[in-house]
DRENSE-897865 format. One line per 3 residues: number of its first residue (from 1); their letters; for each residue z, y, x of C-alpha. Coordinates in steps of 0.5 Angstrom, whole numbers, plus 500, padded with zeros to 3 digits. Layout:
DRENSE-897865
NUM	a	Z/Y/X  ...;
This chain:
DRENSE-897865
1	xxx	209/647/880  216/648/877  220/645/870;
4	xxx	226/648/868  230/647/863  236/651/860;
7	xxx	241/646/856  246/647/852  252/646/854;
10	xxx	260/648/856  261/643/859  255/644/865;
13	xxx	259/645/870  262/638/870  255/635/868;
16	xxx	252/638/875  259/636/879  257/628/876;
19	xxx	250/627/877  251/631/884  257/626/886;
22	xxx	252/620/883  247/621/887  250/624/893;
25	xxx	250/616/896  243/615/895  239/623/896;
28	xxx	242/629/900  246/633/895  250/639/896;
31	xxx	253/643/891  259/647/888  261/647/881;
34	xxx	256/653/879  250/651/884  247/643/887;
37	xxx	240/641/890  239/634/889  233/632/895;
40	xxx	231/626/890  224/622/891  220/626/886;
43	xxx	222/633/889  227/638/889  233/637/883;
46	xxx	237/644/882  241/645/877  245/652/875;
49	xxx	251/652/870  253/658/866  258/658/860;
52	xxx	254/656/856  249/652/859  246/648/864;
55	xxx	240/650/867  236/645/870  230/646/875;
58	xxx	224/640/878  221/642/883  215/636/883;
61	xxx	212/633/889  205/632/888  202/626/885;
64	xxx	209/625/882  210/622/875  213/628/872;
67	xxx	214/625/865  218/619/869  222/625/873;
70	xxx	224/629/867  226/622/863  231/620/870;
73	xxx	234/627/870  235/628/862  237/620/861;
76	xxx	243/621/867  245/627/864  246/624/857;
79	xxx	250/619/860  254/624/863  254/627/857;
82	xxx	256/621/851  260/626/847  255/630/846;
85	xxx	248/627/848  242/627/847  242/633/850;
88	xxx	236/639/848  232/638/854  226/643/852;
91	xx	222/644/858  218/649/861;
């Protein structure tokens, strides 16, 4: 099962750098200013920014609190993104 997400935002690239570096001391991460793979606890995090948007895909392990992993990664984003949170996290 996988959740993705397609924010909007011009600003992607930077948010996906920031939540990379945040959890970089606690999770594997690797990442570049267009792509990054968080290995969190709940399962894989990847993110894609475009110009226009932020693309965010979960990868939930099984057994895992998909609407808690959802709530961590969109409420991380917002602070991130005070300016212009909450950001639309239509998930699909």
């Amino acid at each position: 099962m996988t959740l993705t997400a397609t924010v909007p935002t011009t600003s992607g690239s930077r948010y996906l750098q920031q939540l990379c570096k945040h959890w970089s001391h606690k999770f594997e991460t690797d990442f570049t200013p267009e792509q990054g793979v968080i290995a969190f606890p709940m399962g894989p995090i990847r993110m894609a920014a475009t110009p226009e948007a932020l693309v965010v895909t979960l990868e939930p392990d099984e057994g895992a609190d998909i609407e808690r992993f959802k709530q961590v990664v969109a409420d991380h984003l917002d602070r991130f993104a005070f300016r212009e949170a909450p950001l639309p996290f239509d998930w699909k």
